[in-house]
C-alpha positions as CSV (number, residue, x, y, z in Angstrom):
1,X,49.5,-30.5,-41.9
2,X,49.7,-30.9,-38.1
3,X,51.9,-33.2,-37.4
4,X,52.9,-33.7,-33.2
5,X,56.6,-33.3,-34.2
6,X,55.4,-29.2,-35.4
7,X,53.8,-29.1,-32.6
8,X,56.8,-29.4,-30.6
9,X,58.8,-27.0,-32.7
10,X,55.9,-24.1,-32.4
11,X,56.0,-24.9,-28.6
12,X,59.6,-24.4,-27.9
13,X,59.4,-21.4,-30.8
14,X,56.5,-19.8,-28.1
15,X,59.2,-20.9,-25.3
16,X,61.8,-19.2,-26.9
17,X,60.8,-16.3,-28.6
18,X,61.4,-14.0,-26.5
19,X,65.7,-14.1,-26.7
20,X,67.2,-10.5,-25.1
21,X,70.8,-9.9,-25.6
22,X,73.0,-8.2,-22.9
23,X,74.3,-5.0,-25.0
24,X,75.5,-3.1,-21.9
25,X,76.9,-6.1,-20.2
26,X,74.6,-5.4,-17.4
27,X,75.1,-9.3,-15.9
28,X,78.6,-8.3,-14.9
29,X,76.9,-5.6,-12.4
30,X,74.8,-8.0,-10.6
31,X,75.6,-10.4,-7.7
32,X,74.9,-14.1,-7.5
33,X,71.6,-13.8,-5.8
34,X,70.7,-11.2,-8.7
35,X,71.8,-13.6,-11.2
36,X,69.9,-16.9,-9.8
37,X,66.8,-15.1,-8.8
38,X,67.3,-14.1,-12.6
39,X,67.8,-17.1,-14.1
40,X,64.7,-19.0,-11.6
41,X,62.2,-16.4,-13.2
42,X,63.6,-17.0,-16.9
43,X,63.2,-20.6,-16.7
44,X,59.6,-20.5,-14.9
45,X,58.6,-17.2,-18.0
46,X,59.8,-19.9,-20.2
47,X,58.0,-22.8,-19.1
48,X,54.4,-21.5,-17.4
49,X,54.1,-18.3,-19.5
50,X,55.5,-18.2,-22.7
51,X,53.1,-21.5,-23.8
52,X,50.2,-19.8,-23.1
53,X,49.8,-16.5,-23.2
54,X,49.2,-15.9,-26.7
55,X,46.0,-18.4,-26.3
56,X,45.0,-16.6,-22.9
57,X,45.8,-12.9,-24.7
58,X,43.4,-14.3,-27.6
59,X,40.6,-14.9,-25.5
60,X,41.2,-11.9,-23.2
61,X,41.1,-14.4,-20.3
62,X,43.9,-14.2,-17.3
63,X,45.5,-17.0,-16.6
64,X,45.1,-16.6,-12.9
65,X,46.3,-20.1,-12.1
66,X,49.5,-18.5,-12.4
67,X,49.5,-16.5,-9.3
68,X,50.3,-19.0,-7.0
69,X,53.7,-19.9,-9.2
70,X,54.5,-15.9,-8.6
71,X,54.5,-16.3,-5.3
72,X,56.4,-19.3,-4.9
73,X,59.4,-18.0,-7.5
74,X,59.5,-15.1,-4.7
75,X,57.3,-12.3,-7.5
76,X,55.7,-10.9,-4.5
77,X,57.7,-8.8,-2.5
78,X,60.8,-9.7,-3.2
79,X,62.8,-7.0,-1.5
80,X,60.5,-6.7,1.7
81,X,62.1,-8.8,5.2
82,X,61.4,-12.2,5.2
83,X,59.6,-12.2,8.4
84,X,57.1,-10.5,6.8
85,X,56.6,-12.8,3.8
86,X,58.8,-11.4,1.5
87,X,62.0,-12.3,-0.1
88,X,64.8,-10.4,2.1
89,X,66.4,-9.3,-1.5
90,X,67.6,-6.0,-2.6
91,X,65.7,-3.9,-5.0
92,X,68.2,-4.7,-7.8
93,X,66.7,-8.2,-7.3
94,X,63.2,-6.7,-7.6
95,X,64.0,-4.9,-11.0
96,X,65.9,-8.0,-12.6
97,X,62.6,-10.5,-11.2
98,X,60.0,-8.2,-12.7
99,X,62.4,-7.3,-15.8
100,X,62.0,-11.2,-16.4
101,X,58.4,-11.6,-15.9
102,X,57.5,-8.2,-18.3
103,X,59.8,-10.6,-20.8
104,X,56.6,-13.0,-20.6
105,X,54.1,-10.8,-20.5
106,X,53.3,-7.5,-19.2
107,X,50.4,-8.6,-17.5
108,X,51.9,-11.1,-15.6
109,X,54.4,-8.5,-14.4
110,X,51.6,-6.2,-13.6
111,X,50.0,-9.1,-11.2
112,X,53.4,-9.5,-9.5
113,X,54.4,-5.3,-9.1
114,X,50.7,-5.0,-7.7
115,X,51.3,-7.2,-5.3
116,X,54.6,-6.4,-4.3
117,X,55.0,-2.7,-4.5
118,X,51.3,-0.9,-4.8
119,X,49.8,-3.4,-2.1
120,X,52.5,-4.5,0.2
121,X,55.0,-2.2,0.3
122,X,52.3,0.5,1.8
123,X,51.6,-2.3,4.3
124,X,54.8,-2.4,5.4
125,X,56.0,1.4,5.4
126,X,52.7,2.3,6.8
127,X,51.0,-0.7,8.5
128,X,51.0,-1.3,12.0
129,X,53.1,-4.5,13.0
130,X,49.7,-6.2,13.4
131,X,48.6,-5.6,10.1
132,X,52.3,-6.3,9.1
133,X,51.7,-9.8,10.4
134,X,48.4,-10.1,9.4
135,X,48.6,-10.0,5.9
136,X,52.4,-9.7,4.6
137,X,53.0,-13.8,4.8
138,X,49.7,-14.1,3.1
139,X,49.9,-11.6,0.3
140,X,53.7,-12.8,-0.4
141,X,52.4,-16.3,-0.3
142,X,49.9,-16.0,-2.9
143,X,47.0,-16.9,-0.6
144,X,45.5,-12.9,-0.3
145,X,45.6,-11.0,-3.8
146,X,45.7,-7.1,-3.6
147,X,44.5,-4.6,-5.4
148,X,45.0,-0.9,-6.4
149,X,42.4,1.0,-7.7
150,X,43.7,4.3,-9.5
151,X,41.1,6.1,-12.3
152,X,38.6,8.2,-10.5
153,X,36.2,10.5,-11.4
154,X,37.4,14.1,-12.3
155,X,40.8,12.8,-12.0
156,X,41.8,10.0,-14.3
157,X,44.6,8.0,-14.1
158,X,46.5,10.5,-12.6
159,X,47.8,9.7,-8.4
160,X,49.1,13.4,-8.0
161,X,46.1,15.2,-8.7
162,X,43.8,13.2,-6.9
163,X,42.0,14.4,-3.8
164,X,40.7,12.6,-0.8
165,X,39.1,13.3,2.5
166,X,38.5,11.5,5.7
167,X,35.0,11.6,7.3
168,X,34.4,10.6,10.8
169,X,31.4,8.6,11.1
């Protein structure tokens, strides 16, 4: 019988399922910022994820409400400068945030690496400093959401053997 008391436990049992221990003592290799930025992520996973992604999974639905709490726990671009919208972190910082989020879900990690590394990191290695300003502070704000478009025809999934050409029109 449903009772709101085992509703309770099988929320906090969906909160906390998803326990990691630290075999190789890796928290003794990372800094303070490493460790908060850590720790933020956890306890957002915890609390927006981990309650609902079973159900959204279940109905293959994404939960794109979430995006905007990605980008204000710093998921996109963490380790690009902050005058361009991202977080000013190192790329330790990056691995720990996203090691968190794939602890929720994979696909919620997926949003958040998208974003960060596959849509504006090429902005910023490659982009001129108007498109820099343009659309870093929006994509690391949550307010534009990137893409990346890989499988193509005769190709596949695979970047390396893919061909392109530029035609001047």
């Amino acid at each position: 019988m449903a009772t709101p008391h085992n509703a309770e436990i099988n929320r906090k049992a969906k909160e906390d399922r998803f326990q990691g221990h630290d075999y190789y003592n890796i928290d003794e290799l990372l800094n303070e910022d490493h460790l908060l930025a850590r720790d933020a992520v956890r306890t957002w996973v915890k609390q927006e994820v981990s309650p609902i992604i079973e159900d959204y999974a279940n109905r293959a639905e994404c939960p794109t409400h979430l995006f905007k709490g990605l980008a204000e726990i710093g998921a996109f671009g963490p380790s690009l400068p902050a005058e361009y919208g991202g977080g000013g972190m190192d790329e330790i910082a990056y691995g720990v945030i996203m090691q968190e989020l794939e602890r929720g879900d994979s696909g919620i990690r997926s949003m958040a690496s998208v974003q960060g590394s596959l849509v504006m990191y090429p902005i910023y290695r490659f982009g001129s400093e108007e498109q820099k300003r343009k659309y870093l502070p929006k994509l690391g704000a949550g307010e534009f959401i990137g893409c990346f478009g890989l499988t193509e025809p005769d190709h596949g999934s695979n970047p390396s053997g893919m061909v392109t050409h530029v035609r001047d029109d």
